[in-house]
N, C-alpha and C positions, 0 to 999 in steps of 0.2 A: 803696621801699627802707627797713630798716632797720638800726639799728648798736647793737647789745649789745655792751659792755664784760665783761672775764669776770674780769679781774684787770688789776694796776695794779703793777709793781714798787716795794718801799719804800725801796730806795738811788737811785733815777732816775725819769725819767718815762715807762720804755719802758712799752706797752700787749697785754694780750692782746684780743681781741676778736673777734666774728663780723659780717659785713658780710651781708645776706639781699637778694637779687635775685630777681625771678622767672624767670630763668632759675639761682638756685642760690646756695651761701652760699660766703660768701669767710671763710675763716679769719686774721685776722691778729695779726701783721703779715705782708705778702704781698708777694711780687716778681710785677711783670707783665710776660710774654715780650712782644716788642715784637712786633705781626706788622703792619707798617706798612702796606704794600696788599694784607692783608686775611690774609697767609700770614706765619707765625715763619719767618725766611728760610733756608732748606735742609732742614728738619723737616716730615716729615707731620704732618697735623692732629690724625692719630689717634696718632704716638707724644707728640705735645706734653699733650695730654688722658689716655693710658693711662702711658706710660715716664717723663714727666716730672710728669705728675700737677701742670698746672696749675690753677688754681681762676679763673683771668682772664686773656683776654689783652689785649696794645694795637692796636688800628686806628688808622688816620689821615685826617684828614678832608681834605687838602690830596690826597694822594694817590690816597686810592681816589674823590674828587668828580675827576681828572683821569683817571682810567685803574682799573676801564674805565666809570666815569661813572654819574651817577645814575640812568638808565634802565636801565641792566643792574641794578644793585642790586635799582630796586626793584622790575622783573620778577619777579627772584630771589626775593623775599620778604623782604629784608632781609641784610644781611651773613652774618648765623647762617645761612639758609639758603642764601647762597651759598658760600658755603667749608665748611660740613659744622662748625659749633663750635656747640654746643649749652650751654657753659656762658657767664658773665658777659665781654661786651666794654665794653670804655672807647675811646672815641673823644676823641684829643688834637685840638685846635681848629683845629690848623692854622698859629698864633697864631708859632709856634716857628720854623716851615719858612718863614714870612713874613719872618719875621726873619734870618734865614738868605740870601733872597734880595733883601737890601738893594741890590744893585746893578743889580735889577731889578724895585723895586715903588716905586708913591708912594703914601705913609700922606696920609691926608686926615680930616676930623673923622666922614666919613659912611663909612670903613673902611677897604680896600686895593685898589689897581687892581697889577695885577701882571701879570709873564707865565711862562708854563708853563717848567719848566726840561728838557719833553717836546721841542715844537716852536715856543717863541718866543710861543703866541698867549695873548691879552690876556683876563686874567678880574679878575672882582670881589669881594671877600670884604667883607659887611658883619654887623653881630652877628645880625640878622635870618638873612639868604641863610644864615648858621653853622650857627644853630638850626635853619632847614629840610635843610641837609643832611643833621645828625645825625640828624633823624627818618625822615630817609630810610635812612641808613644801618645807623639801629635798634639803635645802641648802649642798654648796659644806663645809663651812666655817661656823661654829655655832660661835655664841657667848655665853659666860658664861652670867648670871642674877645677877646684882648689881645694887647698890642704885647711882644715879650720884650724888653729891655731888653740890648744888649752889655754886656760887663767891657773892660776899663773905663771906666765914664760917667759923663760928670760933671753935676752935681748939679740943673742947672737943666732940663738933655734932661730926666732922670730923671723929676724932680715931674712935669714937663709931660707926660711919659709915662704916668706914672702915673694924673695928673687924667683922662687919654683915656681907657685902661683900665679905670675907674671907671664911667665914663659910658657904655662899649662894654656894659658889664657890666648895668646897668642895661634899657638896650635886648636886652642877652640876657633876662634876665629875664622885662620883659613878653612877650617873643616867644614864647619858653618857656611862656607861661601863658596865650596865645591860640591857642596849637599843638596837637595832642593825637598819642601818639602812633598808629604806623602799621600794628602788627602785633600788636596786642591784650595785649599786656606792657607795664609802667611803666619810663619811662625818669625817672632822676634827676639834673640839671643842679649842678656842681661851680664855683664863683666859684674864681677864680684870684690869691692877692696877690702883687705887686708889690712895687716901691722898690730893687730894684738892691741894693750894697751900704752903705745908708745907715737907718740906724737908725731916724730918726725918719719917715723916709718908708713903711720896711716898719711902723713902728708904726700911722701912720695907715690904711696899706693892712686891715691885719690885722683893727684895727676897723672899719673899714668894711664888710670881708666879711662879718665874726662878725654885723653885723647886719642883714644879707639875709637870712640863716637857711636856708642853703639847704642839701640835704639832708647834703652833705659840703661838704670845702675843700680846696684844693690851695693848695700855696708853687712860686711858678715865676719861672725868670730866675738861677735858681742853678745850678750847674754847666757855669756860661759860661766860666773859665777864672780864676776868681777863688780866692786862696788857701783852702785846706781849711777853715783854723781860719775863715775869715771868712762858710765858706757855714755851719759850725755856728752861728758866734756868730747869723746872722741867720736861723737854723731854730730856737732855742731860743728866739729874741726872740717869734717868729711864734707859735709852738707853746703859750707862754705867755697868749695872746692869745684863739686862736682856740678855740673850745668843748671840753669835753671829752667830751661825748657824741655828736661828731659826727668819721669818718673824715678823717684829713691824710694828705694823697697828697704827696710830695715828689715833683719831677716831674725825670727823667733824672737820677737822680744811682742806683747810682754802682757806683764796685769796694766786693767786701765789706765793705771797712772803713769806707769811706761809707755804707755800710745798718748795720752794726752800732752806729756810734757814732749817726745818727738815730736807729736806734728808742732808744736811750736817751735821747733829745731830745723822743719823742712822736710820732715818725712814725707809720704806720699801710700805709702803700704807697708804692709803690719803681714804676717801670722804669727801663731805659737800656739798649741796643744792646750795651754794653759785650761781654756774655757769645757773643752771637755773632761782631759783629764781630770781637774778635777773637780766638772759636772760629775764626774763618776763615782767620786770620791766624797759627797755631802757637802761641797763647798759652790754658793752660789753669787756671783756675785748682780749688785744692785747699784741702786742709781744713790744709795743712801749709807752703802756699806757690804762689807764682807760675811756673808750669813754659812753658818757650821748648822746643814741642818739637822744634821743628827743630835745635835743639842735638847736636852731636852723641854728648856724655856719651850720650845715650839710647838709642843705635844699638846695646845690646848688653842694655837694662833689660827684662827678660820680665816685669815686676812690674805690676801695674793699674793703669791713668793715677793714680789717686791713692793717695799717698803711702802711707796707712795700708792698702794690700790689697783696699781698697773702689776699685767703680766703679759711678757715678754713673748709669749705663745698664745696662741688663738682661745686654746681651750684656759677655763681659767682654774686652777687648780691653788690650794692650800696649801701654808707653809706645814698646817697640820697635816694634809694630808701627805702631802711629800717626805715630810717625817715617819709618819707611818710605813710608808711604802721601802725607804732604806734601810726601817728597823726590820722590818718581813723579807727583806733581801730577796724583792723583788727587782727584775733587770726593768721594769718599767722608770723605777725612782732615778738612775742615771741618767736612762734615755731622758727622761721631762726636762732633768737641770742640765745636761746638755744641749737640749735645746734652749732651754732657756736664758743660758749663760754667750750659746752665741748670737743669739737674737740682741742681748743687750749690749755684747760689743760691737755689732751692725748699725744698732741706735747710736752707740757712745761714737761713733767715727762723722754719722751721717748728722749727727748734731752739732759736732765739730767744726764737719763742713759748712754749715746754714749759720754758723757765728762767725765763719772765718767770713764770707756774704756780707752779713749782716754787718761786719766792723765791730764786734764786740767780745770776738773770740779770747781776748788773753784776759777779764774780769771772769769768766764763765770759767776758763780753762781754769785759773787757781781755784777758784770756787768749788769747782766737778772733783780737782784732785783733794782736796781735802776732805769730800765728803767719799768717794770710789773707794780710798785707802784705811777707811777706819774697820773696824772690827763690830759686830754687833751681838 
């Protein structure tokens, strides 16, 4: 993998750049569609790659190692050719959804003993068993295995967390370098930092990543449900830290105005579910505002889902009509606004990038967020 810088904004620290895969170049700053067991959920694969013109998407290693399991994969040939995506995947560690099932896992120094949230039964996550599944699963972009940390935590979980995380990291490493991968393409393994919302813990974190040296970095543990200003204060902290000729993945964060305000912090890549879930759910968003379509203001708007006359998808479809289709509880009304909600986080990144170019990105950038963030 390699990571060319192309420009550098000179009022902030946002980045233009190109990220190279052997499965293809990633332009950023970049949003990645989440397609967590293996599919962007209600979206074909071919409109996600042709209509939405993604450049990566996300898998998950929790998920598709439970359903439908490492033998189907690696039959398949690997994820790419099980689901038909021929450009760059990233595969999240699993690290997250561990976390998540706290009231069904015990963390221990040699990893995680857990059970399926399928059918109850008992598996084992260690930074080893991690790194072999992602060569199984043949992402372009591994993730390292760590504990994600709740909001909010107090200070001594945290270090201690932390210190494990470190040492998980570690053991991905070597594992990662006595591995090779499965499908005759180079896979590139991403350390993950740590520390909660504590300053000096994300400090030590950050150094310690920066000197593993590994091909990229990711910041993870943030947008746990911890105040806005507090996930910047400690993405700027990180960002300042970690190299700058290497990609920062800020990992599930966020609504537009949480990707806008990072990439001027130094981010580099974005997901979060955000945009489908809830496409799914009547919540669309625009270049002008936050739209509730189920509202009924909209039962009578022949205008294009977005504000300014643009729509985000080929076909061009009505706010009335989208309205209508969620009131009929038809599965088509989710599909539309999920596609059309990631479409305009694709635009809202690759706009970013052509201002960060252009030397005008931090006037745009307050401009974008105060109109992304209102309500309509």
């Amino acid at each position: 993998m390699k990571f060319k810088l192309h420009s550098t904004d000179k009022s902030s620290s946002a980045r233009a750049g190109e990220l190279v895969t052997d499965h293809g170049k990633i332009q950023t700053p970049i949003f990645m569609p989440v397609g967590t067991v293996g599919s962007v959920k209600g979206i074909h694969i071919s409109d996600v790659k042709d209509d939405i013109n993604a450049d990566i998407i996300l898998g998950n290693t929790y998920h598709l190692y439970l359903r439908p399991g490492l033998d189907v994969i690696q039959q398949a040939g690997g994820l790419h050719k099980f689901n038909g995506w021929d450009r760059p995947i990233l595969t999240d560690s699993g690290g997250y959804q561990v976390y998540s099932l706290s009231d069904r896992r015990k963390l221990t120094e040699e990893g995680v003993i857990f059970q399926s949230h399928i059918d109850g039964s008992r598996h084992n996550f260690t930074p080893e068993n991690v790194m072999d599944t992602q060569r199984v699963i043949g992402a372009d972009i591994m993730m390292a295995f760590d504990e994600c940390t709740p909001y909010p935590c107090d200070y001594d979980y945290a270090s201690k967390s932390l210190d494990l995380t470190h040492r998980w990291l570690d053991r991905c490493i070597a594992r990662f370098k006595e591995t090779e991968p499965k499908y005759g393409y180079s896979q590139a393994l991403f350390p993950i930092v740590q520390g909660s919302t504590y300053k000096d813990l994300r400090k030590k974190s950050a150094e310690f990543i920066a000197s593993r040296e590994a091909e990229g970095n990711a910041i993870g543990g943030l947008s746990v449900g911890e105040p806005h200003e507090m996930m910047y204060e400690m993405t700027e902290l990180v960002c300042n830290i970690l190299p700058k000729d290497k990609p920062r993945y800020l990992m599930g964060v966020g609504t537009p105005a949480n990707i806008l305000e990072s990439i001027a912090l130094g981010v580099d890549m974005f997901d979060c579910v955000m945009p489908t879930r809830n496409g799914r759910n009547g919540m669309l968003f625009t270049k002008n505002g936050i739209i509730n379509i189920k509202n009924e203001k909209w039962k009578n708007d022949f205008t294009n889902i977005d504000d300014e006359g643009v729509s985000f998808v080929d076909r061009q479809y009505s706010k009335a009509y989208l309205r209508h289709l969620f009131a009929a509880k038809e599965l088509l009304g989710g599909m539309i606004a999920s596609q059309h909600n990631l479409s305009f986080y694709l635009w809202l990144v690759r706009e970013a990038r052509k201002h960060i170019i252009e030397g005008d990105f931090t006037n745009w950038k307050d401009s974008m967020v105060k109109r992304v963030a209102r309500r309509l």
